[in-house]
Wavefront OBJ file of the C-alpha trace (Angstrom):
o trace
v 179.500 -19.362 39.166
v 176.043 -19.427 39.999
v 175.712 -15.601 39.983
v 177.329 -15.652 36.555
v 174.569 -17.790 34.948
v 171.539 -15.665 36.416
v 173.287 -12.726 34.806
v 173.529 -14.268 31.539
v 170.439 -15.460 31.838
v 168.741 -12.205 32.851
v 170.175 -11.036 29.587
v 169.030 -13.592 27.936
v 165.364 -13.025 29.092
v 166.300 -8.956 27.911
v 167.217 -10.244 24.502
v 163.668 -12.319 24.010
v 161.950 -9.727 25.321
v 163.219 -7.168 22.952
v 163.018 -9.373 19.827
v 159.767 -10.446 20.119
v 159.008 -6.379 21.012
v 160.591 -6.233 17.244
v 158.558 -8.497 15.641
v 155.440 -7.507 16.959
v 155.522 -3.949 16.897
v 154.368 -3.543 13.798
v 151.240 -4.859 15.218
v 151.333 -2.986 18.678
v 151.627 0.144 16.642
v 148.842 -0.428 14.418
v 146.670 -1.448 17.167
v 147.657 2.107 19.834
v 146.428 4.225 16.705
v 143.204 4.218 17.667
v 141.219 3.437 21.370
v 138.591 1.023 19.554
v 141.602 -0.914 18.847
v 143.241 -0.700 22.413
v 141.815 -4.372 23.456
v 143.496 -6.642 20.879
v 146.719 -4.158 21.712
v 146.550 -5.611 25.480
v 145.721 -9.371 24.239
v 148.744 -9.501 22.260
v 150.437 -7.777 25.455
v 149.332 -10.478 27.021
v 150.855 -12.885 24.633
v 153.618 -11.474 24.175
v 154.872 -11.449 27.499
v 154.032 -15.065 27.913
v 155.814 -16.053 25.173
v 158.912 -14.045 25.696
v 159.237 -15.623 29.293
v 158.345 -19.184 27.653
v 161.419 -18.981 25.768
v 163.900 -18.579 28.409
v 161.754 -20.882 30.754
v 159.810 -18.921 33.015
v 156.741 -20.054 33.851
v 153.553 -18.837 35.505
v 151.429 -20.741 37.805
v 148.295 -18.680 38.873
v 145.473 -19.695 41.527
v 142.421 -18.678 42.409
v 140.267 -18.095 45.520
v 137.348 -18.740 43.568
v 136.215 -17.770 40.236
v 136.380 -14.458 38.934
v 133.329 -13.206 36.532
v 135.333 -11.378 33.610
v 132.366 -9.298 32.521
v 132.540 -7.231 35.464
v 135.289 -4.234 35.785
v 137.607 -4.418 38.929
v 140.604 -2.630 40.026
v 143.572 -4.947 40.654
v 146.005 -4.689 43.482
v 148.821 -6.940 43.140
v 152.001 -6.542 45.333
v 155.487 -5.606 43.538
v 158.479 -7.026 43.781
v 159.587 -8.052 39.924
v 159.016 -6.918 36.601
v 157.422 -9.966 36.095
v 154.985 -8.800 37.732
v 153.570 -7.089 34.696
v 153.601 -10.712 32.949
v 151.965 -11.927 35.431
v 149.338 -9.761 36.035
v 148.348 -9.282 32.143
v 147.921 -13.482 31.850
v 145.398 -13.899 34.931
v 142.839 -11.275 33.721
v 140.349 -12.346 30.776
v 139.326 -8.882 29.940
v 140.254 -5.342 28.308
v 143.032 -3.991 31.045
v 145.361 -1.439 31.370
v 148.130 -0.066 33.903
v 149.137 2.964 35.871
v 152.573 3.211 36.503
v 155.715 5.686 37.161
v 156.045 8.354 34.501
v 159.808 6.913 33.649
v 157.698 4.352 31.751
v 156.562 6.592 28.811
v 160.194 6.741 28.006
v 161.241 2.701 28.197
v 161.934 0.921 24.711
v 159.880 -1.756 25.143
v 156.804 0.100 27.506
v 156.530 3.645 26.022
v 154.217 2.616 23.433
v 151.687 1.522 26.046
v 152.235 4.409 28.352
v 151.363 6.606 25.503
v 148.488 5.001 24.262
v 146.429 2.110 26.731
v 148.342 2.974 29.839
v 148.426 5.452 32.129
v 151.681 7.146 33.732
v 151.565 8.522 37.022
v 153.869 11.730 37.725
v 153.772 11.306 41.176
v 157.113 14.408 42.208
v 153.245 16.697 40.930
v 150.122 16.365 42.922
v 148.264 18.239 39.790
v 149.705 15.834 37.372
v 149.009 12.573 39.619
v 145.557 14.205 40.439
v 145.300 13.675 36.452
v 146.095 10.644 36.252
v 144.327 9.283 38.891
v 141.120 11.432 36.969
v 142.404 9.424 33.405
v 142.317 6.158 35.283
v 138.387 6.685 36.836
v 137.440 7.301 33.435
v 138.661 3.997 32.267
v 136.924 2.088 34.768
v 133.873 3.858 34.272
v 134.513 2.704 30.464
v 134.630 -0.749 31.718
v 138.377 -1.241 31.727
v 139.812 -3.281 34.262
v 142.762 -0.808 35.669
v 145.908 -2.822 37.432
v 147.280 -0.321 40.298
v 150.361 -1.262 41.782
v 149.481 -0.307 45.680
v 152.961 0.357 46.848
v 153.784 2.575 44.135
v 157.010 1.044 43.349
v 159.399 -2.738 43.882
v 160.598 -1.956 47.301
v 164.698 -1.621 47.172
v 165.077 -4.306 50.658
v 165.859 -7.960 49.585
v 164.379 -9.988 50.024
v 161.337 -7.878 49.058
v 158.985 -7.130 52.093
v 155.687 -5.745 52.015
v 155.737 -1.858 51.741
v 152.484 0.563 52.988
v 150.321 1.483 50.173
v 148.707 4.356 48.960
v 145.140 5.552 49.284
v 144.769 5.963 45.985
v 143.472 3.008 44.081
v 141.246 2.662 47.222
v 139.267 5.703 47.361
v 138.848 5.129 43.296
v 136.768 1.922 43.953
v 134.564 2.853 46.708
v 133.978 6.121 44.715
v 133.222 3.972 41.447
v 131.472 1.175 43.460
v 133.761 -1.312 41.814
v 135.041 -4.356 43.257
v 138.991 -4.440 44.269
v 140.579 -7.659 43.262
v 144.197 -8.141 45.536
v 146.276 -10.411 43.929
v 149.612 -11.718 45.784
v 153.255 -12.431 43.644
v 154.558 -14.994 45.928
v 157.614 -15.818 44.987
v 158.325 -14.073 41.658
v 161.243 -12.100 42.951
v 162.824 -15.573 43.426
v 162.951 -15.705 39.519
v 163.797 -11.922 38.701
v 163.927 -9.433 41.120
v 163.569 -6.163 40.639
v 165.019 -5.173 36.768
v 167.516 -8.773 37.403
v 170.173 -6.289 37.043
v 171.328 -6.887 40.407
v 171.061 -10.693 41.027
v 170.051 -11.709 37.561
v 167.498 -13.991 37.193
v 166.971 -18.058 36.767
v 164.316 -20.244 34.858
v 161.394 -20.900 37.029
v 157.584 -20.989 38.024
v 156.187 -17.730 39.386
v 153.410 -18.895 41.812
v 150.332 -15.967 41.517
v 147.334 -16.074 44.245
v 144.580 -14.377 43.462
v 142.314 -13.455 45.840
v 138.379 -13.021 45.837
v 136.757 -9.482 44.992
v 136.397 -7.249 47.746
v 132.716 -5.244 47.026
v 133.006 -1.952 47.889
v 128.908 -0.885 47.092
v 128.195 -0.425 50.710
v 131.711 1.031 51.446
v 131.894 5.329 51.757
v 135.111 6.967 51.585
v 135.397 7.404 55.254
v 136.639 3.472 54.971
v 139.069 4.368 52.090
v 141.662 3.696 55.233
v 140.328 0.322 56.187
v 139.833 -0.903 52.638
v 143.350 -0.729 52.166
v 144.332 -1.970 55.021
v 142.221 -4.944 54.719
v 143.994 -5.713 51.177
v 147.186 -4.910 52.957
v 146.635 -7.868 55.251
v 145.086 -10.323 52.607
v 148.314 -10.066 50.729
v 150.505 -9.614 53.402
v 149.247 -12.936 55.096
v 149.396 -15.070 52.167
v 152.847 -13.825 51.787
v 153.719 -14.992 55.276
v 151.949 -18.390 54.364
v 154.031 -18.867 51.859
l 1 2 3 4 5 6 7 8 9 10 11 12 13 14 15 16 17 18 19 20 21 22 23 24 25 26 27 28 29 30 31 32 33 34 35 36 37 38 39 40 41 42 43 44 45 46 47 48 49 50 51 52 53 54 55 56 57 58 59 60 61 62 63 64 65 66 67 68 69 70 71 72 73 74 75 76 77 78 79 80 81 82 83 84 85 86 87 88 89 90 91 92 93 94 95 96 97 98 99 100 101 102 103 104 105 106 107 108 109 110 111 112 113 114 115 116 117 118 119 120 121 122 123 124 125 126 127 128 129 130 131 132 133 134 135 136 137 138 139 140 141 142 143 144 145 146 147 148 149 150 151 152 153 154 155 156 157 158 159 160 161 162 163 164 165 166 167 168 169 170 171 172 173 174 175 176 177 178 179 180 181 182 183 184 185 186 187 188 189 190 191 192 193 194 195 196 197 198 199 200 201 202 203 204 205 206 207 208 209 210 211 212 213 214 215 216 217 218 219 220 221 222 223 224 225 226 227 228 229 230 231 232 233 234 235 236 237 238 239 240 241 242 243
């Protein structure tokens, strides 16, 4: 019985998601037509994603190590384990952001707008085409943009989710850029909607979000690209165990 209500409610959670997408993509649309206008398409991202988990009553409780100066550009590590994650992530930063991800995202109803336009799909089967991307995604942070990367690449298939390896890559981009990497832990998201929910559905509930102080990477070369990343490795993967 209990499995039967997370699956309805999982679908339920689908549904508000996709009828608010309706409703406001008149506005999303007007907004990805040009780059000037790329910021107030990411608030209402923003918005929208709150308010489409509000209505099936998911909630988001985020924390902070300390306070995090908006006016700077970082690149966000957060670990993955739900699609909430992209909820989430959009409500705890206060500035113009935007996402790599998997290529299969350009084609998704409700995220193919945004990997066309703000965001920026990673082919990763090509190393010319994630070379690209990876290229695409410097030049937004040296535009000021905030860039959320997603260091294990993908939501691990074990469940309960553990903490995969990352990759190198949004590490060497900040000590190359000189901007400050901001990890940020999902702790128990997954326990709401793992995955897609098509699996084990999902369930009202808070998602509790950690994030951590900047890591400054001025003084860093790319001879600790390695040591960066495992040093965010460990910052999530302790709180994780903490929790």
């Amino acid at each position: 019985m209990k499995m039967i209500f997370r699956k309805a409610h999982v679908y339920l959670y689908g549904a508000s998601v996709a009828v608010s997408y309706f409703f406001l993509y008149p506005f999303f649309y007007y907004f990805s037509r040009k780059p000037s206008r790329y910021p107030k398409m990411t608030a209402l991202r923003r918005m929208w994603g709150l308010v489409s988990s509000f209505c099936v009553g998911i909630r988001y409780k985020i924390a902070y190590e300390q306070a995090i100066d908006w006016s700077k550009t970082y690149i966000v590590c957060p670990n993955h384990t739900s699609n909430l994650d992209i909820t989430s992530v959009s409500a705890l930063i206060k500035s113009d952001y935007c996402f790599m991800g998997k290529q299969e995202l350009a084609d998704f109803f409700v995220t193919s707008l945004f990997f066309r336009t703000v965001d920026i799909p990673v082919d990763r089967s090509s190393k010319i085409a994630s070379f690209r991307a990876f290229k695409k995604a410097m030049e937004r942070v040296q535009s000021g943009i905030t860039t959320i990367i997603f260091p294990e690449a993908a939501i691990p298939d074990d469940y309960p989710p553990t903490l995969h390896q990352f990759k190198n890559g949004p590490f060497r981009m900040a000590i190359e850029l000189k901007v400050p990497i901001i990890p940020v832990t999902s702790l128990d998201t997954w326990k709401v909607l793992w995955d897609d929910g098509l699996k084990y559905g999902s369930k009202p509930g808070v998602c509790r979000i950690f994030v951590h102080k900047p890591i400054e990477t001025a003084h860093l070369t790319i001879d600790d690209a390695d040591a960066l990343r495992d040093q965010v490795y460990n910052i999530i993967n302790d709180k994780l165990a903490q929790a």
